[in-house]
N, C-alpha and C positions, 0 to 999 in steps of 0.2 A: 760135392756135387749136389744140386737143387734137384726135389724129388721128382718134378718136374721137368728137368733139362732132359733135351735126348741126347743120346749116348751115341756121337758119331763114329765111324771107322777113325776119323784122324785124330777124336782123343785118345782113341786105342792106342795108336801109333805113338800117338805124344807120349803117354804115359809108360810107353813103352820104352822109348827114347831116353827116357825121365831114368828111367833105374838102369838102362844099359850105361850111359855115362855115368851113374852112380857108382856102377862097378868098375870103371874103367879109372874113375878118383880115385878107386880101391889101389889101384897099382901105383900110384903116387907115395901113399902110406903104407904100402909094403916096403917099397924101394927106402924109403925112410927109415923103417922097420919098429912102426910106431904100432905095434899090438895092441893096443888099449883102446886106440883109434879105428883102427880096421877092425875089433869085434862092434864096438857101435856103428860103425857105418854099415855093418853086415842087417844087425839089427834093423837098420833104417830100410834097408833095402829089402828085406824081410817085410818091411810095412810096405813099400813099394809095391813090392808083388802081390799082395793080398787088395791092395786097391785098385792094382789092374786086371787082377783077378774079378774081382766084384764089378770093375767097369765092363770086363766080356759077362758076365752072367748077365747084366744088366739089360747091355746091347742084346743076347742073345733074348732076354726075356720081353725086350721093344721087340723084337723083330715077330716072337710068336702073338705079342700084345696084338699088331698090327695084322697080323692075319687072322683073330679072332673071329669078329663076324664076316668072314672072307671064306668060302669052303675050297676056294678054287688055291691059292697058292701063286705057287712060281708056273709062269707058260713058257715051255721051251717052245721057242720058235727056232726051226731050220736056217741056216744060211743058206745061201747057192753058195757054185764052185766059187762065182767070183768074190764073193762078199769073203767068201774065208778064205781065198788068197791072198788079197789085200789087205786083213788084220792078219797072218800070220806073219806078211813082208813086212809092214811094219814095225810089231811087237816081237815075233819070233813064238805067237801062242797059235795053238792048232785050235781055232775055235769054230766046228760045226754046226753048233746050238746058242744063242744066248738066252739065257731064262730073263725074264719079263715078268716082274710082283704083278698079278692079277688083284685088281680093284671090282672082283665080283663082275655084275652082268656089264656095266662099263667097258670090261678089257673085251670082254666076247666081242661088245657091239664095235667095237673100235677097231681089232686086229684086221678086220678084210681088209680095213681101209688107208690101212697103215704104209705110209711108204717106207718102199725099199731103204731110201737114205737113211729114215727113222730108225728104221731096223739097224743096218751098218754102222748108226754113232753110237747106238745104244752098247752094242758086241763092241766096238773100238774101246770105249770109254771103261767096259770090264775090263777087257783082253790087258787095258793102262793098267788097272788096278792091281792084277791079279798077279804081271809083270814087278809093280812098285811094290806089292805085298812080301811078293816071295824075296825082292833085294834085299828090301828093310829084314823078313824074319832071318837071311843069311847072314849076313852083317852084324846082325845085333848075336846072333849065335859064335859069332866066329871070332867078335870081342870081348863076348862073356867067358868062351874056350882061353880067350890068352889071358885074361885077369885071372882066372880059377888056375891057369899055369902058372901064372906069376905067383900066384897067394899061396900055390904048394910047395914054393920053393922056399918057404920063408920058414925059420927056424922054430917057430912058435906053434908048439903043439896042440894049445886051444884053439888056432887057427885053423891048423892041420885039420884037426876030426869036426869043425863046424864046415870046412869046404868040403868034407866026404859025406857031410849029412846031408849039406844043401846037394850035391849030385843027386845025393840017392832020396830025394824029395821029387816027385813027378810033378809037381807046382811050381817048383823054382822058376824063379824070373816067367812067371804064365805057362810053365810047360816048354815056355821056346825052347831048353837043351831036349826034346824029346824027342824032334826031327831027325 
């Protein structure tokens, strides 16, 4: 990554994506029962997570970056009943409030005049996200659960205690087993 590039939510995801099928190759080379194989790819996947690690710090440190000279922050604005019936019908998310990045005295002078619609695709377009978020982190936790089953079943005892290390690692694959 270019020191430069911003760090989106979707490369998160990617890189996320990136070492959850990494692991999921793992059961290939288990079922094989090729050891020599599945501790390098552990390794690898090991690097995996330390650079999607470093992609969330990175992102999180854009996000503080960008409220720097900003004192205001996130503006939660209110929905009405109807606004958050309509994205909760939709998405199935109970959304009340959407927070709104404040661009300093800009958002102040702009929220009176903000329409409704505005408001409603703004909370739609979270309410998507937060939906796609939570699939993607289930998913990718629920195929790292069956690889880490598979790789315990395998006879190979430097196996064995490197998958009860990586559990008992709170970083593994970004934290996702923490959920």
């Amino acid at each position: 990554m270019k020191d430069k590039e911003k760090v989106t939510l979707e490369m998160l995801q990617a890189k996320q994506k990136e070492l959850v099928d990494g692991a999921l190759a793992m059961t290939e080379l288990a079922e094989k029962q090729e050891g020599e194989k599945i501790v390098e790819r552990a390794k690898d996947l090991e690097k995996l997570g330390k650079e999607l690690e470093a992609l969330a710090k990175a992102f999180e440190a854009q996000a503080m970056e960008d409220d720097k000279p900003v004192v205001h922050g996130i503006v939660e604005v209110q929905l009405t009943a109807g606004q958050t019936a309509r994205i909760e019908e939709e998405t199935g998310v109970h959304m009340p409030f959407v927070g709104i990045q404040s661009d300093g005295p800009f958002m102040l002078q702009y929220m009176p005049t903000a329409a409704p619609e505005e408001i409603e695709a703004l909370a739609l377009k979270q309410a998507r996200e937060a939906v796609l978020k939570e699939q993607a982190e289930r998913e990718s936790r629920e195929n790292a659960q069956a690889v880490l089953k598979e790789l315990e079943k395998q006879k190979n005892p430097d196996l064995q205690k490197m998958v009860e290390k990586l559990k008992e690692d709170p970083d593994f694959l970004g934290g996702l087993m923490n959920d």
